[in-house]
C-alpha positions as CSV (number, residue, x, y, z in Angstrom):
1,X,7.5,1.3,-17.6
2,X,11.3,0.5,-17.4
3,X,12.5,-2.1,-17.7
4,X,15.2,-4.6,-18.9
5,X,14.0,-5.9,-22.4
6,X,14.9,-9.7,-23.1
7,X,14.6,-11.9,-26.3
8,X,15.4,-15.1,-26.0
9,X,14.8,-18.8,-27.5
10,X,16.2,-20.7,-24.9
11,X,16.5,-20.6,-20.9
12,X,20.1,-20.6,-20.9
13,X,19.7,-17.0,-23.1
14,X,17.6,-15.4,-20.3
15,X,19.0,-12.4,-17.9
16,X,20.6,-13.1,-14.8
17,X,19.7,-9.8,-13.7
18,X,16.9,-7.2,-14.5
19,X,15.4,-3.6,-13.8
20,X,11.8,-3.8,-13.6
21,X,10.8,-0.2,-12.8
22,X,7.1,-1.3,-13.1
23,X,4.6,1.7,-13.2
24,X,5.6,4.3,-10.7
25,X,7.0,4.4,-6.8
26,X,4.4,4.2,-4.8
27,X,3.7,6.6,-1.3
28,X,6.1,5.1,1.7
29,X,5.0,4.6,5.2
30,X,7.8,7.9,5.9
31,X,8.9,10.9,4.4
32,X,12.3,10.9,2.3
33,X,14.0,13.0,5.1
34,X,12.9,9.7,7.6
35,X,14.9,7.4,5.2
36,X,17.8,9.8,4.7
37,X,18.4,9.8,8.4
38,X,18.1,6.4,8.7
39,X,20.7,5.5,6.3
40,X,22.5,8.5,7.6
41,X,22.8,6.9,10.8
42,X,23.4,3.7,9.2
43,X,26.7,5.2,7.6
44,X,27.6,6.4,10.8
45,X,28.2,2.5,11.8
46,X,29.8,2.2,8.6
47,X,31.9,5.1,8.9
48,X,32.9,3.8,13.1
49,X,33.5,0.2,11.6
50,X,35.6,1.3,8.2
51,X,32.8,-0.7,6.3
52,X,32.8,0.0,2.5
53,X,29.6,-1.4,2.4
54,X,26.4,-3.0,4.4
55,X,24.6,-6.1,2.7
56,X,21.3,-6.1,5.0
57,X,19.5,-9.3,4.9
58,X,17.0,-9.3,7.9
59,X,13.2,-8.7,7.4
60,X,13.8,-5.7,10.0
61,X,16.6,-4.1,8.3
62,X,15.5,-4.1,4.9
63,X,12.3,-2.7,5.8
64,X,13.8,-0.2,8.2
65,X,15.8,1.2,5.9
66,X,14.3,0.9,2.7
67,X,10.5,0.3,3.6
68,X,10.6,-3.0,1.5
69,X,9.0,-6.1,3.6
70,X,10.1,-9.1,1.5
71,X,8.5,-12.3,1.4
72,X,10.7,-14.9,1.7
73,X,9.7,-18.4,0.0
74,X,13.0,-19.9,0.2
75,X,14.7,-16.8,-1.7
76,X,16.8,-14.3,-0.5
77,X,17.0,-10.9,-0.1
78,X,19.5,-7.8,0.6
79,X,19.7,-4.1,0.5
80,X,23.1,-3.0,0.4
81,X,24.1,0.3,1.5
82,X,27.1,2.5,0.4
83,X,28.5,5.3,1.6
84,X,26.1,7.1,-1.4
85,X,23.1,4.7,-2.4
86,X,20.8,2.2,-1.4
87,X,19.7,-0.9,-3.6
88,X,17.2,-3.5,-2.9
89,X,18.4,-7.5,-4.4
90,X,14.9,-8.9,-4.4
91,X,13.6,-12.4,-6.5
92,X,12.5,-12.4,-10.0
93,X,9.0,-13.5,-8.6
94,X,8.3,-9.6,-6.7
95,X,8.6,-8.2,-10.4
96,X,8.4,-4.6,-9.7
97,X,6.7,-4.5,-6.3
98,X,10.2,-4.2,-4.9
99,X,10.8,-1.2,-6.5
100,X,7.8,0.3,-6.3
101,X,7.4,0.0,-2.3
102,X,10.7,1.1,-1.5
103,X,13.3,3.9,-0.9
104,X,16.3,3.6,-3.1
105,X,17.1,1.4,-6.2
106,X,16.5,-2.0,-7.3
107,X,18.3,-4.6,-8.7
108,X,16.0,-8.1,-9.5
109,X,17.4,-11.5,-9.8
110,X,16.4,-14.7,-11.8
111,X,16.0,-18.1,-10.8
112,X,17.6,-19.2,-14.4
113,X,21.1,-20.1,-13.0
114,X,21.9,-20.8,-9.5
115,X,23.3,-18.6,-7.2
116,X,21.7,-15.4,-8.9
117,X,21.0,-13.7,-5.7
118,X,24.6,-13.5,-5.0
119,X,25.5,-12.1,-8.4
120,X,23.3,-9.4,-7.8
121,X,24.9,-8.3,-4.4
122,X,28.3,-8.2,-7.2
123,X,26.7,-6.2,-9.5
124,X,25.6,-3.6,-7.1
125,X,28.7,-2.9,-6.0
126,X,30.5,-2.9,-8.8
127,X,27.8,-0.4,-10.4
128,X,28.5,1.5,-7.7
129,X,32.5,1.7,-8.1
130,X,32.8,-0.1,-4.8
131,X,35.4,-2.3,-4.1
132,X,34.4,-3.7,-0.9
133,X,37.3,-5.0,1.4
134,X,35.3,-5.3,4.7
135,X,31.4,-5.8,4.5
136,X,29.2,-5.4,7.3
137,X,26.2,-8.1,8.0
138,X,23.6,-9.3,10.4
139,X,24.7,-12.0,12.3
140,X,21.4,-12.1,14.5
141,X,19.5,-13.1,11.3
142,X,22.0,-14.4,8.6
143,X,22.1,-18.3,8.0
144,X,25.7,-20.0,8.0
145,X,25.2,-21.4,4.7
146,X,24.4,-17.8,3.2
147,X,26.8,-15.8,5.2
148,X,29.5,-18.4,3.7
149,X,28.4,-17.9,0.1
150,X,28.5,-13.8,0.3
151,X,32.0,-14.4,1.8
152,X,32.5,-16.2,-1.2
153,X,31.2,-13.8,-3.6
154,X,33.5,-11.4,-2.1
155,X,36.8,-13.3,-1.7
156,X,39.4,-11.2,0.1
157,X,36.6,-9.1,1.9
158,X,36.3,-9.0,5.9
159,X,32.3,-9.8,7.0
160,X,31.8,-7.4,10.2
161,X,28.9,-7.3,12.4
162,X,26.7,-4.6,12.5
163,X,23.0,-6.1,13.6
164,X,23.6,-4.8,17.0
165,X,24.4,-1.6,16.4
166,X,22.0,-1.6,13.9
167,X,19.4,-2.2,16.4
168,X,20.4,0.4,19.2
169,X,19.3,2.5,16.3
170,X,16.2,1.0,15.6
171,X,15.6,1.7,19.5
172,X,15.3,5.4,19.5
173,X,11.9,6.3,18.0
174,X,11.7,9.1,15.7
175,X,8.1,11.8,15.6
176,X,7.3,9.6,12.3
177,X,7.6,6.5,13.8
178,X,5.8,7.4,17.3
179,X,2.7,9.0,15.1
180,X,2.4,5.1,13.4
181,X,2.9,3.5,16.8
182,X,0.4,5.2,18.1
183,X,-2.4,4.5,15.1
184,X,-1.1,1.2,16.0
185,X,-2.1,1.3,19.6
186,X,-5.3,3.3,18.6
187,X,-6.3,0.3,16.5
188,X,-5.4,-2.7,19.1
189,X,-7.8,-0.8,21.1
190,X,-10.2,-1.6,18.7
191,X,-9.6,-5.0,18.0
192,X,-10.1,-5.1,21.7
193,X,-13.5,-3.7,21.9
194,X,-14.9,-6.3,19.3
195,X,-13.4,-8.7,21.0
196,X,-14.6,-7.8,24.2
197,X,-18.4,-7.9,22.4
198,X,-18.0,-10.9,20.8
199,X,-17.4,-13.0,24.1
200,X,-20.0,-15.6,24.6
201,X,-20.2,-19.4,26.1
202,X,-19.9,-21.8,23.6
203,X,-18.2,-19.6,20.7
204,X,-14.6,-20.9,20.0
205,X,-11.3,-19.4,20.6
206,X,-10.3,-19.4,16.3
207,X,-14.0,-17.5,15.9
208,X,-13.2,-14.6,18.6
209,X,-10.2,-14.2,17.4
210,X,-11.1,-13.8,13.2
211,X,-13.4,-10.9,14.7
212,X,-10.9,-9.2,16.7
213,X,-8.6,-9.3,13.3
214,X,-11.0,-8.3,10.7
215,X,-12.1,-5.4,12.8
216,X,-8.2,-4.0,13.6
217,X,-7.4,-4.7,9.6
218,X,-10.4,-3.0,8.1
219,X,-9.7,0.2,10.6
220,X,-5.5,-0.3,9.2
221,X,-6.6,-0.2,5.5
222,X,-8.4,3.1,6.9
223,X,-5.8,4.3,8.0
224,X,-2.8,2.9,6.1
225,X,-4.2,3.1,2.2
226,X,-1.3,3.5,0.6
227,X,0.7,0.6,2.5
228,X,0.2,-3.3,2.3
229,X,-2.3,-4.9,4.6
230,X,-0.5,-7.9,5.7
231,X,0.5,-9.5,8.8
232,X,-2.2,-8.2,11.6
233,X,-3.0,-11.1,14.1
234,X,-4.5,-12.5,17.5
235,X,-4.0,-14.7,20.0
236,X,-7.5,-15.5,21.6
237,X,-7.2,-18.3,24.7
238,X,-9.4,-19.2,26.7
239,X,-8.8,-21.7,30.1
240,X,-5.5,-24.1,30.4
241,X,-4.3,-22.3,26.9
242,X,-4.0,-18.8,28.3
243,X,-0.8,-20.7,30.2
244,X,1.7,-19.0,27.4
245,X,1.9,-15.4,26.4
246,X,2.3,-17.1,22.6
247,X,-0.6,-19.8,22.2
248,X,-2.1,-20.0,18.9
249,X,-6.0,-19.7,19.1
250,X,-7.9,-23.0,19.3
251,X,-11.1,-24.8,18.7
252,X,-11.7,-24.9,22.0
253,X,-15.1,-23.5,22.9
254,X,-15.1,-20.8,25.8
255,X,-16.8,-21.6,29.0
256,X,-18.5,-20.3,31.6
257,X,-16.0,-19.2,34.6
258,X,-13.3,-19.2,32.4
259,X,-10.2,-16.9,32.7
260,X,-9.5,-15.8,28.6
261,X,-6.7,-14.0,27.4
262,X,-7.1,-11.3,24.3
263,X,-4.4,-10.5,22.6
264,X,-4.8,-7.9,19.7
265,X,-1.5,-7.5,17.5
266,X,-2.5,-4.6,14.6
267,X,0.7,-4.6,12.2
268,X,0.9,-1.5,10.5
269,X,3.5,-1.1,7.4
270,X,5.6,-3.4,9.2
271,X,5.5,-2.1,13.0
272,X,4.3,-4.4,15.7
273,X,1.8,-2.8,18.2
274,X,0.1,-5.1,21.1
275,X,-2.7,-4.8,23.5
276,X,-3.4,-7.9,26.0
277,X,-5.9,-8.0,28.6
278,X,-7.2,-10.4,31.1
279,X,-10.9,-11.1,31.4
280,X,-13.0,-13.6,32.8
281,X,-16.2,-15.3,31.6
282,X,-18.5,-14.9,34.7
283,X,-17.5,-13.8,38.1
284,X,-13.9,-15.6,38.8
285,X,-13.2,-17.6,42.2
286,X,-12.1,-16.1,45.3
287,X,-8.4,-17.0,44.0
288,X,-8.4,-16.0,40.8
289,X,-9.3,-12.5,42.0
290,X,-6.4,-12.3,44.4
291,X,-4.1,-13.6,41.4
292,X,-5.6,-11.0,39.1
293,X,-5.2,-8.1,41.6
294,X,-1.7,-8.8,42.5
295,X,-1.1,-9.2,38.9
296,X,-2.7,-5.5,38.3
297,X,-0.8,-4.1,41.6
298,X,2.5,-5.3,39.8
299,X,1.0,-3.8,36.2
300,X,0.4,-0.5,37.9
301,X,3.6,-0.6,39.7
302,X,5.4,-0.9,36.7
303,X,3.9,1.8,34.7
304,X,5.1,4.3,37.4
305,X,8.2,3.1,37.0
306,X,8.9,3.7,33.2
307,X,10.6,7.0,32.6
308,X,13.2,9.2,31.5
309,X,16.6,7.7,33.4
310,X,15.0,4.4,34.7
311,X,17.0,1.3,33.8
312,X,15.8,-1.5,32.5
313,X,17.0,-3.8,35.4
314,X,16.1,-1.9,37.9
315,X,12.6,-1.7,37.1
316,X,12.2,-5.6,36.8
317,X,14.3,-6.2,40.4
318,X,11.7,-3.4,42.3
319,X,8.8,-5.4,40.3
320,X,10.2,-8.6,41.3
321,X,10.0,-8.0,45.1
322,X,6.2,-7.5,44.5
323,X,5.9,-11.0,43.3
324,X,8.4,-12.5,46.1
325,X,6.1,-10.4,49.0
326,X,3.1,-12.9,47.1
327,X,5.1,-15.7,46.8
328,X,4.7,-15.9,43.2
329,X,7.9,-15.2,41.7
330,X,8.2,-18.9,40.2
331,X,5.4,-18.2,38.7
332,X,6.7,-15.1,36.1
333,X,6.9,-16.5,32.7
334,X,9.0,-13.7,30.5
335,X,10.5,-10.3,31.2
336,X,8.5,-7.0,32.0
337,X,8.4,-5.0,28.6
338,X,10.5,-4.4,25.6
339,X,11.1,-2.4,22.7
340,X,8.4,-1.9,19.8
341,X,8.8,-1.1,16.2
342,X,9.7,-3.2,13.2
343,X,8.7,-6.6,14.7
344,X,6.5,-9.0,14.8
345,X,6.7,-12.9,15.7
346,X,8.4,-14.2,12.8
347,X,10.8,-11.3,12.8
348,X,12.8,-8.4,14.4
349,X,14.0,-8.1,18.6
350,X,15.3,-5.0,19.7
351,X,16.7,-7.1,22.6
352,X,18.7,-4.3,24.1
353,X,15.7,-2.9,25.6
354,X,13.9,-5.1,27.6
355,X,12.8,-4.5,30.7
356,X,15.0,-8.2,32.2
357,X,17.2,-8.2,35.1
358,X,20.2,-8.5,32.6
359,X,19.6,-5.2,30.7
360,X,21.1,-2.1,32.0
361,X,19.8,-0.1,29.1
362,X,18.9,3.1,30.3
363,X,15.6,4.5,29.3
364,X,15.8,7.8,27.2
365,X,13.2,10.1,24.7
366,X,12.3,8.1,21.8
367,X,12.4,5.0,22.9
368,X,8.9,3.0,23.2
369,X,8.8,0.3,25.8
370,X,5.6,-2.1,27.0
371,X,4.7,-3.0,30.5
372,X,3.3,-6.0,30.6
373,X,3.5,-8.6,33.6
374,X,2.7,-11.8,33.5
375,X,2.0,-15.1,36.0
376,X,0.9,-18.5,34.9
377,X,-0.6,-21.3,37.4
378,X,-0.4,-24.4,36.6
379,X,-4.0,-26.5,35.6
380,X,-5.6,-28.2,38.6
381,X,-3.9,-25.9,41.7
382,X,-6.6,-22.5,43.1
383,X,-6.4,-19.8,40.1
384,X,-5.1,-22.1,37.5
385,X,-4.3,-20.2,34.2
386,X,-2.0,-16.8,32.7
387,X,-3.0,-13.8,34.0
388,X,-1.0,-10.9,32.0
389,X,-2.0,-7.0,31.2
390,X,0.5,-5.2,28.4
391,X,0.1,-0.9,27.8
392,X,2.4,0.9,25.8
393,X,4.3,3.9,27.1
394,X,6.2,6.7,24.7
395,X,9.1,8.0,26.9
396,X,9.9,11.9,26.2
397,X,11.9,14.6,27.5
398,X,10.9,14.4,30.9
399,X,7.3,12.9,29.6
400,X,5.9,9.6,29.5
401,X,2.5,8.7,27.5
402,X,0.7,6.1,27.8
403,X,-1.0,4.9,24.6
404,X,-3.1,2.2,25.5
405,X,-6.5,3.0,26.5
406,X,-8.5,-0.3,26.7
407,X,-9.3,-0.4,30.6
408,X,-7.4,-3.4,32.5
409,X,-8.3,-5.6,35.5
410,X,-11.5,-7.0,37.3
411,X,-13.4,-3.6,37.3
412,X,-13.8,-3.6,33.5
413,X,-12.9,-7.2,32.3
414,X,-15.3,-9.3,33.9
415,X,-17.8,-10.2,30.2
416,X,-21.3,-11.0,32.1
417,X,-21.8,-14.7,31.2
């Protein structure tokens, strides 16, 4: 173990920074040639900016680039890239799980005098020889309040913008990164199967939704054992609460006739996988069939439509004029896809792909979109309730896969009540 060695009789003696190279680094999620052209791109920004440096505070860009997830708790964290080296800031608290977990160095602050954090995005630099004049950031994900107080920890320096080029990175998909989206898809497919079995009247949203997550993280340690197992979820909603894509499972007890939503979300070292189906709880009504067939015409629709040269907007105004021929355009809720990878709901959005009427991103090899339509109507009219299929597509040179493989609409999601 190395690390920095402290005597001390009073607070006021202890460190303000240390090295806790605690036990040994552990196996990442990718190869060292993955994180080397990673951060090779990542210079590249640099290098098209004149940056001397990147302080990279975002859950998604630390983790991107170094494989470190941080958990926040009212601290901070940074990696800060040079043109040479990579170095983690993390809290005191970590100890040497930091280090361990990620690629590149490690510098670890204390909470014994305020302001800590920022001394240790200082001292990396300085180790480094850098004097850094302009300094590139994440303005998607950086607070006011903290932006101010690197600016001030760097007086003189230029803060730059780099989140968004940052992400048109993030959006082309390396062989690495496809082979853990797909165990990610592979797994949601699982989580969909036991949820699927344990449909029943009278068991509650909260209860379906607990099976549905133990089986997808059991089948993730499996798979992942050298990675954290954190962060894997599902939405389960049954009746008026499958209105939103995003509702939080309930007590509410499923009924008979019901229209449910499953929603299986396997996290896997950090990348975001989905699978979301439509079933029903006994033979639907005469109009919830018609709204769960157009919604499936549009779903079907849409998957021809991703591939090699499609763009984004395109492909939401020909699938729009499916939902105008049904009158249900009001109805839509959210876009038609996006971008997967390191994301979940409480961080990451590779916004420039999404398949919206205001994106003209055009789709190329690499990149890994969804397709996942999606009406909602409203409690008390015919049909009342969210009707939404999601598969996820791998576009290649002149290929597209699809890697869901959970069966969608009324031939396969109808539970017998």
């Amino acid at each position: 173990m190395t690390t920095t060695v402290e005597t001390a009789s009073s607070v006021a003696e202890l460190e303000r920074l240390k090295v806790l190279h605690n036990g040994k680094k552990e196996k990442l999620t990718f190869s060292d040639a993955e994180f080397e052209r990673r951060l090779a791109g990542l210079r590249n920004i640099m290098a098209a900016k004149d940056l001397d440096a990147v302080i990279l505070t975002s859950y998604h860009g630390i983790k991107y680039y170094s494989d470190f997830l941080y958990t926040t708790f009212g601290r901070n964290y940074a990696l800060v890239v040079t043109a040479d080296d990579s170095v983690t800031v993390t809290a005191n608290i970590d100890a040497g799980m930091p280090w361990r977990t990620s690629y590149g160095e490690n510098i670890v602050y204390t909470d014994w005098r305020r302001d800590n954090f920022y001394f240790g995005l200082q001292e990396a630099l300085r180790q480094r020889g850098v004097k850094a004049n302009r300094i590139g950031v994440e303005d998607d994900f950086l607070p006011g309040l903290t932006r101010e107080k690197i600016a001030a920890a760097f007086p003189g320096a230029e803060l730059l913008d780099v989140s968004q080029d940052a992400m048109r990175q993030r959006m082309i998909k390396s062989a690495e990164e496809i082979e853990v989206i797909k165990h990610g898809a592979r797994i949601g497919d699982l989580g969909g199967e036991a949820i699927r079995a344990a449909i029943r009247e009278g068991i509650t949203e909260y209860e379906v939704a607990l099976i549905g997550t133990e089986a997808m993280v059991h089948e993730i340690a499996r798979t992942f054992p050298h990675r954290e197992v954190r962060d894997t979820w599902v939405w389960f909603q049954s009746g008026i609460n499958t209105d939103g894509a995003h509702n939080w499972a309930t007590t509410r007890k499923v009924q008979q006739g019901d229209i449910l939503s499953l929603n299986c979300f396997p996290m896997t070292s950090g990348y975001y996988t989905a699978l979301e189906r439509t079933l029903f709880l006994g033979q639907p009504d005469e109009r919830s069939l018609e709204l769960w067939n157009i919604n499936v015409e549009v779903h079907k629709r849409g998957l021809e439509l991703i591939k090699p040269g499609a763009v984004c907007k395109d492909i939401a105004a020909e699938l729009n004029e499916i939902y105008i021929s049904h009158g249900l355009l009001a109805n839509r809720t959210f876009g038609y896809g996006h971008s997967f990878g390191v994301l979940s709901h409480y961080y990451g959005r590779e916004a420039g792909l999404e398949l919206r009427e205001d994106i003209e991103t055009v789709l190329e090899p690499g990149m890994v979109v969804s397709m996942e339509p999606m009406i909602t109507v409203a409690d008390g009219q015919p049909g009342a309730g969210g009707y939404r299929e999601h598969d996820i597509l791998v576009i290649g040179e002149g290929t597209v896969e699809n890697i869901t493989r959970f069966p969608f609409g009324p031939e396969h999601n109808i539970v017998d009540a």
